[in-house]
N, CA and C of each residue as an Amber inpcrd file, in Angstrom:
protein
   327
   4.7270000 -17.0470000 -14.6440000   5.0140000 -16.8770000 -13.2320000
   5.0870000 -18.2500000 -12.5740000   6.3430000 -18.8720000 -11.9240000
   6.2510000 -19.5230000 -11.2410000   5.3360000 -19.3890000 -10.1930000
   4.9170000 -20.5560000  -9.3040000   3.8310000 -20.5590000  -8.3410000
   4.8640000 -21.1770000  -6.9930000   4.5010000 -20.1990000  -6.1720000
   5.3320000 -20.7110000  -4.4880000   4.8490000 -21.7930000  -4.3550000
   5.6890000 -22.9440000  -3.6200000   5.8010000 -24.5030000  -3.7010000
   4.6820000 -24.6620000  -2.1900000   4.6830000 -23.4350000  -1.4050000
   4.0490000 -23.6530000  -0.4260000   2.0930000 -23.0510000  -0.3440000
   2.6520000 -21.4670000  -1.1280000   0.9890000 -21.1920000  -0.9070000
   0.6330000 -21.1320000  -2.6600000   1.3960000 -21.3930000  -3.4840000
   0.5540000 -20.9890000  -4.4610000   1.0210000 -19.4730000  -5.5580000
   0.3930000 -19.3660000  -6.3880000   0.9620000 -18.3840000  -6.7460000
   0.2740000 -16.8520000  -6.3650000  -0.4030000 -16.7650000  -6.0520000
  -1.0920000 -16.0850000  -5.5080000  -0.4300000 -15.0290000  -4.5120000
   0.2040000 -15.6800000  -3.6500000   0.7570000 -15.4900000  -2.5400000
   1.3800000 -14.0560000  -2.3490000   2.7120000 -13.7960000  -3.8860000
   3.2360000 -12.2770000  -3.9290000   2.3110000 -11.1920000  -3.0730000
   0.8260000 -11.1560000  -4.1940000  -0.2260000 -10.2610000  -3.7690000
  -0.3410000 -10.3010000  -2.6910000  -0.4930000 -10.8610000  -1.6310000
  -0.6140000 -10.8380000  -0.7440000   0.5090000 -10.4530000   0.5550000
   1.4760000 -11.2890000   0.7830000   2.4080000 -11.1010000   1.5000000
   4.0820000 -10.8110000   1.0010000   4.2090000 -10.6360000  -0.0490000
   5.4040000 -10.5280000  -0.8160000   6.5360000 -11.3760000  -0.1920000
   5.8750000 -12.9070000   0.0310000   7.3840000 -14.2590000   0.5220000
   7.5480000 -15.2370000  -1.0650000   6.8510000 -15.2820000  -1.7970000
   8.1260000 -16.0630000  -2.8790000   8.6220000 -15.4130000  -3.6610000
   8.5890000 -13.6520000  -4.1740000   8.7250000 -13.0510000  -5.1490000
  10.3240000 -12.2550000  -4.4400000  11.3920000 -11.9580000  -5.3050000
  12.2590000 -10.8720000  -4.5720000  12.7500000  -9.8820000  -5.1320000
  12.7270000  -9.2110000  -4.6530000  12.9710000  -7.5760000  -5.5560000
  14.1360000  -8.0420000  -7.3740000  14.6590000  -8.7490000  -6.8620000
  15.2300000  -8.7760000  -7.9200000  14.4110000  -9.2650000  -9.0900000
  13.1650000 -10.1550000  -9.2330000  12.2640000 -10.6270000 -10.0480000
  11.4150000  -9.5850000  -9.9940000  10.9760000  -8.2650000  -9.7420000
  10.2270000  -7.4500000 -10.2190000  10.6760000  -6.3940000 -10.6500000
   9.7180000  -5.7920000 -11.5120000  10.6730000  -4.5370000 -11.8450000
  10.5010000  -3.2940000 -10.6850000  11.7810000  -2.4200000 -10.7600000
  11.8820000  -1.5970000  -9.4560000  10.2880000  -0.5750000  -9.0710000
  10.1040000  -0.1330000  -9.6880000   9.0120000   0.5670000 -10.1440000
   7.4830000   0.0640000  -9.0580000   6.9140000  -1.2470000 -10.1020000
   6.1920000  -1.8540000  -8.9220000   6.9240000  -2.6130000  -7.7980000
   7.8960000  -3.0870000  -7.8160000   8.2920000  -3.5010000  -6.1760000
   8.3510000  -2.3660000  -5.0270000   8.5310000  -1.2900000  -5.2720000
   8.3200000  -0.0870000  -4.3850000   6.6390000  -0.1570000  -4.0680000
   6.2210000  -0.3030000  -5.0600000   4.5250000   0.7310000  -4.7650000
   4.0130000  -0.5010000  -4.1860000   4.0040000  -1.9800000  -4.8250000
   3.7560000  -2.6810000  -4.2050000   3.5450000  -2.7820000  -2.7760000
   4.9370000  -2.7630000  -2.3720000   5.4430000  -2.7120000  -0.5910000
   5.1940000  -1.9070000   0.4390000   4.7990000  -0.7110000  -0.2920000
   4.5500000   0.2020000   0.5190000   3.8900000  -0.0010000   1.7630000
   2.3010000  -0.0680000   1.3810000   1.5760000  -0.8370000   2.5300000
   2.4850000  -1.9210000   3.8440000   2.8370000  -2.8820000   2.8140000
   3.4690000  -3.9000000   3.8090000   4.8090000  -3.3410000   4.4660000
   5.5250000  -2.3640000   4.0520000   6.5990000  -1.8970000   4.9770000
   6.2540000  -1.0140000   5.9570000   5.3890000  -0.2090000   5.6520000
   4.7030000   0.9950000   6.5940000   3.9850000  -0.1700000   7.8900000
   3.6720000  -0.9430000   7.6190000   2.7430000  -1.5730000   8.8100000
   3.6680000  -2.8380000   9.1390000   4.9930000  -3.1430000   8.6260000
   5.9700000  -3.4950000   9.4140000   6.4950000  -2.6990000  10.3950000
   6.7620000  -1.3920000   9.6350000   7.2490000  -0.1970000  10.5050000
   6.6840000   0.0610000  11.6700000   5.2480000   0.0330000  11.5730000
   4.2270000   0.3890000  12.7630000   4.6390000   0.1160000  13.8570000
   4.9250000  -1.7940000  13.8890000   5.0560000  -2.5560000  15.0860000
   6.3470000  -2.2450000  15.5490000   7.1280000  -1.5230000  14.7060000
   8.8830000  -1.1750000  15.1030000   9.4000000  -2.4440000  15.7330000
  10.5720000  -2.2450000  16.6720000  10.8700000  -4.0680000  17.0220000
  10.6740000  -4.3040000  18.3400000   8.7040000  -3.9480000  18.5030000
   8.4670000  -4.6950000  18.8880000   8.1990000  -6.5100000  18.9370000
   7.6940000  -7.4090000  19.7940000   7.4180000  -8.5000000  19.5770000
   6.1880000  -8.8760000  19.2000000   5.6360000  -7.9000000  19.4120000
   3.8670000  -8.0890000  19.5060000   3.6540000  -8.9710000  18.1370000
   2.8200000 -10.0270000  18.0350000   2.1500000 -10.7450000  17.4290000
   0.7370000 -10.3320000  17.3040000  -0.0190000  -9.7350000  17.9180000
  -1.2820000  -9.0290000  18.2930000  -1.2620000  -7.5420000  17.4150000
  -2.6120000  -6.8600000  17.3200000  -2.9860000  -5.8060000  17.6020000
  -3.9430000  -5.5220000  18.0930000  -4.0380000  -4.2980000  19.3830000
  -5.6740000  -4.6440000  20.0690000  -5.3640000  -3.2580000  20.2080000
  -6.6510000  -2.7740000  19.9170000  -7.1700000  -1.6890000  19.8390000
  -8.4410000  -1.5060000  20.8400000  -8.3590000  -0.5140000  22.1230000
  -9.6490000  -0.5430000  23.0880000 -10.9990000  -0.2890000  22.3660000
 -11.9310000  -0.6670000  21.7550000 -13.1070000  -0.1010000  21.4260000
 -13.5760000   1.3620000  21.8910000 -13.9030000   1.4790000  23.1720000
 -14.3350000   2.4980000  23.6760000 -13.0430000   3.8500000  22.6280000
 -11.8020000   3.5430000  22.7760000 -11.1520000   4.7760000  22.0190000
 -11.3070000   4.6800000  20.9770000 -11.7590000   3.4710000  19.7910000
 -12.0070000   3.5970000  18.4300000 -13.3660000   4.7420000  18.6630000
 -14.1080000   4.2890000  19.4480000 -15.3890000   5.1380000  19.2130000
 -15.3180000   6.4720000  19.6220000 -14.3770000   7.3170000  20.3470000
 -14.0920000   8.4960000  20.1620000 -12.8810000   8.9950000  18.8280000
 -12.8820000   8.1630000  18.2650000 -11.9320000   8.7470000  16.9470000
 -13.2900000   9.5620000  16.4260000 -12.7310000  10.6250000  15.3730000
 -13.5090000  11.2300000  14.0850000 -14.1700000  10.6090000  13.3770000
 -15.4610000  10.3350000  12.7820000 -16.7850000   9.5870000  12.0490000
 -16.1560000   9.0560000  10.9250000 -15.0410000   9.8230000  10.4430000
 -14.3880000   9.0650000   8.9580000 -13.3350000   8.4710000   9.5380000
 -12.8770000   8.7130000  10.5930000 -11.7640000   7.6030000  10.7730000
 -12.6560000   6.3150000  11.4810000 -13.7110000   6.0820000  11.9020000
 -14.5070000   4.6500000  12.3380000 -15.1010000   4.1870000  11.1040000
 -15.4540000   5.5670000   9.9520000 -15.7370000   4.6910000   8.8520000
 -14.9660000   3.7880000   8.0980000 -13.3180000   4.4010000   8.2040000
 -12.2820000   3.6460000   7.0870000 -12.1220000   2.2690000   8.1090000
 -12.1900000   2.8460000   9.3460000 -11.6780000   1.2350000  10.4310000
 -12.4260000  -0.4340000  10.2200000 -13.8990000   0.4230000  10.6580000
 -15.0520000  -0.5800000  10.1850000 -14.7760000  -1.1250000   8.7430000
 -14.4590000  -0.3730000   7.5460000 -14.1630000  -1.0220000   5.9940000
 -12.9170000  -2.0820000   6.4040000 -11.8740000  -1.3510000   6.6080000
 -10.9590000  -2.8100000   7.1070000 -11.0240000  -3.7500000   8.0900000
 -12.0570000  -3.3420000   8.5340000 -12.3130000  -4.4690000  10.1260000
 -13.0240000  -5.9770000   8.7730000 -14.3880000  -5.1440000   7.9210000
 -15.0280000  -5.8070000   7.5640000 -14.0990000  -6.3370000   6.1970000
 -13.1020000  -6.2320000   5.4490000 -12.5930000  -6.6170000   4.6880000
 -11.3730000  -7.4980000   5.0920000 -11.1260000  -7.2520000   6.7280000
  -9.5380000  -8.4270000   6.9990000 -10.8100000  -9.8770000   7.6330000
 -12.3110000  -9.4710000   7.7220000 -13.1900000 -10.8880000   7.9220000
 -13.8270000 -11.4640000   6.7430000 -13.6880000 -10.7050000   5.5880000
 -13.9460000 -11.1520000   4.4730000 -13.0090000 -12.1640000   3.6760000
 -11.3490000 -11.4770000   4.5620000 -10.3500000 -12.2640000   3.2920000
  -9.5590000 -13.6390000   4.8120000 -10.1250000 -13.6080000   5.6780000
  -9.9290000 -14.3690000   6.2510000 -10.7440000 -15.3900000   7.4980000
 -11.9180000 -15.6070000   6.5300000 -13.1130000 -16.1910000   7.2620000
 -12.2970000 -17.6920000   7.3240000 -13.2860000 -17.7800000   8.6040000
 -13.0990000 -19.1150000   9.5020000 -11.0640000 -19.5650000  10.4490000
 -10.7880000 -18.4110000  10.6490000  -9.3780000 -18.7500000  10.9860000
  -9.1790000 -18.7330000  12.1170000  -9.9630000 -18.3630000  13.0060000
  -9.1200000 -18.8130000  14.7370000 -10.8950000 -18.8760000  15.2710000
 -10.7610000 -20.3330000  15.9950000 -12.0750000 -20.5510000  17.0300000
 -11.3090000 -19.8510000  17.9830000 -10.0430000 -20.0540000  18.5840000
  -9.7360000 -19.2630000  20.0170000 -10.5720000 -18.4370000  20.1770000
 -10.5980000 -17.7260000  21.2030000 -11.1210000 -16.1420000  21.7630000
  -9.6740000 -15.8270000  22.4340000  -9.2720000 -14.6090000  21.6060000
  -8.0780000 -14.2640000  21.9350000  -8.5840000 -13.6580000  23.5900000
  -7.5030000 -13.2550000  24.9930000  -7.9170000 -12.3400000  26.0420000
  -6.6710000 -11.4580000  26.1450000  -7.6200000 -10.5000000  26.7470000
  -6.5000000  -9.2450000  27.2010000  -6.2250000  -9.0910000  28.5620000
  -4.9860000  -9.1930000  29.2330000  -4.6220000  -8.8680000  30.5910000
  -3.9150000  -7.6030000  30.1410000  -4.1700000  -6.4770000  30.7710000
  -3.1210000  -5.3720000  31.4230000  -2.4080000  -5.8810000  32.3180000
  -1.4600000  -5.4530000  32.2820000  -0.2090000  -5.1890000  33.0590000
   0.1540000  -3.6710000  33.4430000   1.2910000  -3.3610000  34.6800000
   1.2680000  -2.0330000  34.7470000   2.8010000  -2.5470000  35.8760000
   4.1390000  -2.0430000  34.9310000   4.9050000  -2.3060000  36.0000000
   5.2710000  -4.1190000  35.9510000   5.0830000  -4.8010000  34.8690000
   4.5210000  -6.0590000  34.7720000   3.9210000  -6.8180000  35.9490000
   2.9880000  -5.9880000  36.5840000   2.1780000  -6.9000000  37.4460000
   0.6920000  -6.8820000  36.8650000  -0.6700000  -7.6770000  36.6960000
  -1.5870000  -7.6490000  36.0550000  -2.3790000  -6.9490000  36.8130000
  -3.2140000  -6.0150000  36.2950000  -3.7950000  -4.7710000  36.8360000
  -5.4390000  -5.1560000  36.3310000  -6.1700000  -4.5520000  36.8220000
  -8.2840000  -4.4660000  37.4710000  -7.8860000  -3.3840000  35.6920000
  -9.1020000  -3.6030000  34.9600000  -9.0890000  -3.4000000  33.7130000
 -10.3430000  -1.9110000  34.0530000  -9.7660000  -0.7410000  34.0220000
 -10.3180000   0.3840000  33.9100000 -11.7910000   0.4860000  33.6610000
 -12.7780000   0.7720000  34.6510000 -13.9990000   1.0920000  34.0590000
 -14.3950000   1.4560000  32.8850000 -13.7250000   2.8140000  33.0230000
 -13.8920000   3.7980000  31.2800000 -13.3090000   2.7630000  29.9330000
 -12.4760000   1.5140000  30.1200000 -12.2880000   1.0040000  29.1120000
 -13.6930000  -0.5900000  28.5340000 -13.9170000  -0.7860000  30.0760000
 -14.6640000  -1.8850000  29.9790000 -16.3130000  -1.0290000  29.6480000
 -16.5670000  -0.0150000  29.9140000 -17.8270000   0.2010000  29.5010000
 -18.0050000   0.8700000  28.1520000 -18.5780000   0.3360000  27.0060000
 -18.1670000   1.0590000  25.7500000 -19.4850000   1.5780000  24.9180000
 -20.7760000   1.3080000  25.9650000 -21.9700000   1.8420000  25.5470000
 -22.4630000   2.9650000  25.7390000
């Protein structure tokens, strides 16, 4: 296996940018992708660079859906420790003017 000149060889697994369908066989390049096309799909064409999810509504989801969330919350800080000091912020908008951030969203205890 060649190794991408930029991250390494590693990289396929992860984001599928130096490998191209034509270097794998059809078989795993499907199953592979799956994941990564479905959660391309998600964002549709939007622009969003973000995903933010209100807390307060994670915590009314179903007990197994906060359990699978929490596993990937705690596994995307496992495979990507130390990557942004920022503190990302959230403004609402409504109408694109910036809007007073909902009680019921700001209180999540």
């Amino acid at each position: 296996m060649k190794k991408c000149k930029k991250y390494g060889e590693k990289l396929w697994e992860a984001t599928h940018v130096c490998k191209t369908s034509e270097q794998l066989p059809l078989n795993n390049f499907v199953n592979d992708r799956q994941g990564y096309d479905d959660l391309w799909l998600w964002f549709g064409l939007s622009r969003a660079s973000w995903l933010t999810l209100p807390r307060t509504m994670m915590h009314e989801m179903p007990d197994k859906w906060q359990l699978k969330m929490a596993a990937l919350l705690n596994e995307w800080d496992n495979t990507w420790e130390n990557t942004l000091e920022a503190i990302p912020q959230v403004q609402l908008r409504e109408d694109g003017k910036l809007i007073k951030t909902p009680e019921w969203l700001l209180n999540y205890r």
